[in-house]
C-alpha positions in Angstrom: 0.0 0.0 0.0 0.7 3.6 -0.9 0.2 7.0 0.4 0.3 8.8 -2.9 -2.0 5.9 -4.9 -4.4 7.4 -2.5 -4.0 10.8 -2.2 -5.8 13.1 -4.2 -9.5 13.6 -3.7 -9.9 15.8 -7.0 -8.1 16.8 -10.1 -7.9 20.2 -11.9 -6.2 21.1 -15.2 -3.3 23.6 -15.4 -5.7 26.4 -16.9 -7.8 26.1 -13.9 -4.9 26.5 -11.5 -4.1 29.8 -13.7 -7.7 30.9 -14.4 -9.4 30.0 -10.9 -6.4 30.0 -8.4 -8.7 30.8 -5.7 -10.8 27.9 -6.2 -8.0 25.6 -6.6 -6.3 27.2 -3.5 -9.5 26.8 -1.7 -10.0 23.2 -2.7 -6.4 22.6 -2.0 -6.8 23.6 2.0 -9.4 20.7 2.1 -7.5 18.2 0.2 -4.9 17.2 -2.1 -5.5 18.4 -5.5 -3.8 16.8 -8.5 -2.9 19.4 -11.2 -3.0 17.7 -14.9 -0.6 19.1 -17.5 0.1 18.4 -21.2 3.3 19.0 -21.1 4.3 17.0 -18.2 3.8 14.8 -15.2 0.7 15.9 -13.0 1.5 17.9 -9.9 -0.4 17.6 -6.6 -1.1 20.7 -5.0 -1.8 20.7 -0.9 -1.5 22.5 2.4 1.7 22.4 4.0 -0.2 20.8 6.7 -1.5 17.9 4.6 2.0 17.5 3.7 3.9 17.8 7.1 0.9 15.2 8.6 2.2 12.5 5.6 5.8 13.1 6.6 5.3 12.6 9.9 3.3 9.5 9.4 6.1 7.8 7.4 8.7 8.7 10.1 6.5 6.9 12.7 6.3 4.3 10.5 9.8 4.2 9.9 10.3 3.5 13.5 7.5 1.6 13.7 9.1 -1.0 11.3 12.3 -0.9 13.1 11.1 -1.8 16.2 9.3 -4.6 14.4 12.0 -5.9 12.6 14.2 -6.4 16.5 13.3 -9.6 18.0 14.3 -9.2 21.3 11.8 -8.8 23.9 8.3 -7.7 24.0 6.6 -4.9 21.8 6.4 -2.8 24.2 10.0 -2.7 25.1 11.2 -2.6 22.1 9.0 0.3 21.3 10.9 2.3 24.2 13.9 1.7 22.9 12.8 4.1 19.6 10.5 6.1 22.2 12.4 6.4 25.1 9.7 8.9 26.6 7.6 5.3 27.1 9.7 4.5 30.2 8.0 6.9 32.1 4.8 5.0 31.9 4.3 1.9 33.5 5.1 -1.4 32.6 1.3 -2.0 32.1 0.5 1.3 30.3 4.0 0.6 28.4 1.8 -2.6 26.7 -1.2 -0.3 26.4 0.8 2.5 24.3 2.4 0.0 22.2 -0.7 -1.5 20.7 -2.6 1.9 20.6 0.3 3.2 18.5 0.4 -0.1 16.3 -3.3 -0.2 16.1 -3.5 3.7 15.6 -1.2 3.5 12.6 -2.6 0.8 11.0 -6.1 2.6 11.3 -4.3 6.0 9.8 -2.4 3.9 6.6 -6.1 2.3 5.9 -7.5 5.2 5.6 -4.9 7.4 4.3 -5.7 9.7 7.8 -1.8 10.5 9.1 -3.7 12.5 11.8 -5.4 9.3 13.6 -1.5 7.8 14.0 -0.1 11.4 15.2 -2.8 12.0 17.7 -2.6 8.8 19.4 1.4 9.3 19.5 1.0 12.6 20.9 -1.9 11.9 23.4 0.8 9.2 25.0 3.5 11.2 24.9 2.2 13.9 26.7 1.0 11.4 29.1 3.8 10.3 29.9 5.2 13.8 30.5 2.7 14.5 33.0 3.4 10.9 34.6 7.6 11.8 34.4 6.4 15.7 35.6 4.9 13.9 39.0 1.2 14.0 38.0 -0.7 10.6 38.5 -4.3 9.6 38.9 -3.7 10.1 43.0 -2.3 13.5 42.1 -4.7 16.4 44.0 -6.6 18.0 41.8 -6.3 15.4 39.0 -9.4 14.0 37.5 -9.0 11.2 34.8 -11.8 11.1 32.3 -13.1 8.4 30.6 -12.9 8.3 26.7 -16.8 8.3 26.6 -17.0 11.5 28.4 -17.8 14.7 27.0 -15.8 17.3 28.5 -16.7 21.2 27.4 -14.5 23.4 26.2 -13.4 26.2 29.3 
């Protein structure tokens, strides 16, 4: 499977990029775009953050594949060897992270969504931040939610 088979949700020509550049730009900010030209290989045109959330998916899965390809010990150890910010969490929540972040990426390549993979990785590694920063669930003042819990925005 690949990203770019995948990617663009529309396709333009080059005359609409020059004669309706705000429409293309527009359409652009909502998804990748793919510029047709005579004279040469189409172009696909998207937001910076479109492209940054791709790159960053194929670097996770870069490590994810390394730590897959080491056979020595479990997942989740192997996993904080590439993220050593995992050894703050305990050895249970270690085995919880690891398949999240497996699971998570595998949902995000599926559906070509690099946003379901980075939120996951981000969720645990601020986690484990506030876990390394002293904060626990018997911390005062520290209320864990449930995922099924709506909370409002302050």
């Amino acid at each position: 499977m690949t990203i770019a088979a995948d990617l663009p949700a529309a396709t333009r020509r080059s005359s609409d990029l020059s004669k309706h550049s705000a429409e293309v730009f527009a359409e652009a900010e909502d998804h990748p775009v793919t510029v047709t030209r005579r004279d040469g290989e189409a172009l696909v045109l998207m937001s910076q953050r479109e492209a940054e959330g791709r790159a960053r998916l194929l670097n996770f899965a870069a490590q994810l594949i390394t730590v897959t390809l080491d056979d020595r010990g479990s997942l989740a150890e192997r996993m904080s060897k590439a993220f050593p910010w995992m050894l703050a969490l305990s050895p249970a929540d270690r085995e919880s992270c690891a398949q999240d972040l497996v699971d998570a990426a595998r949902a995000s390549f599926a559906t070509d969504q690099p946003h379901l993979a980075i939120a996951e990785l981000t969720s645990w590694k601020e986690t484990a931040t506030a876990v390394a920063a002293g904060l626990s669930s018997g911390s005062a003042g520290l209320e864990w939610f449930d995922d099924d819990e709506t909370v409002e925005r302050p």
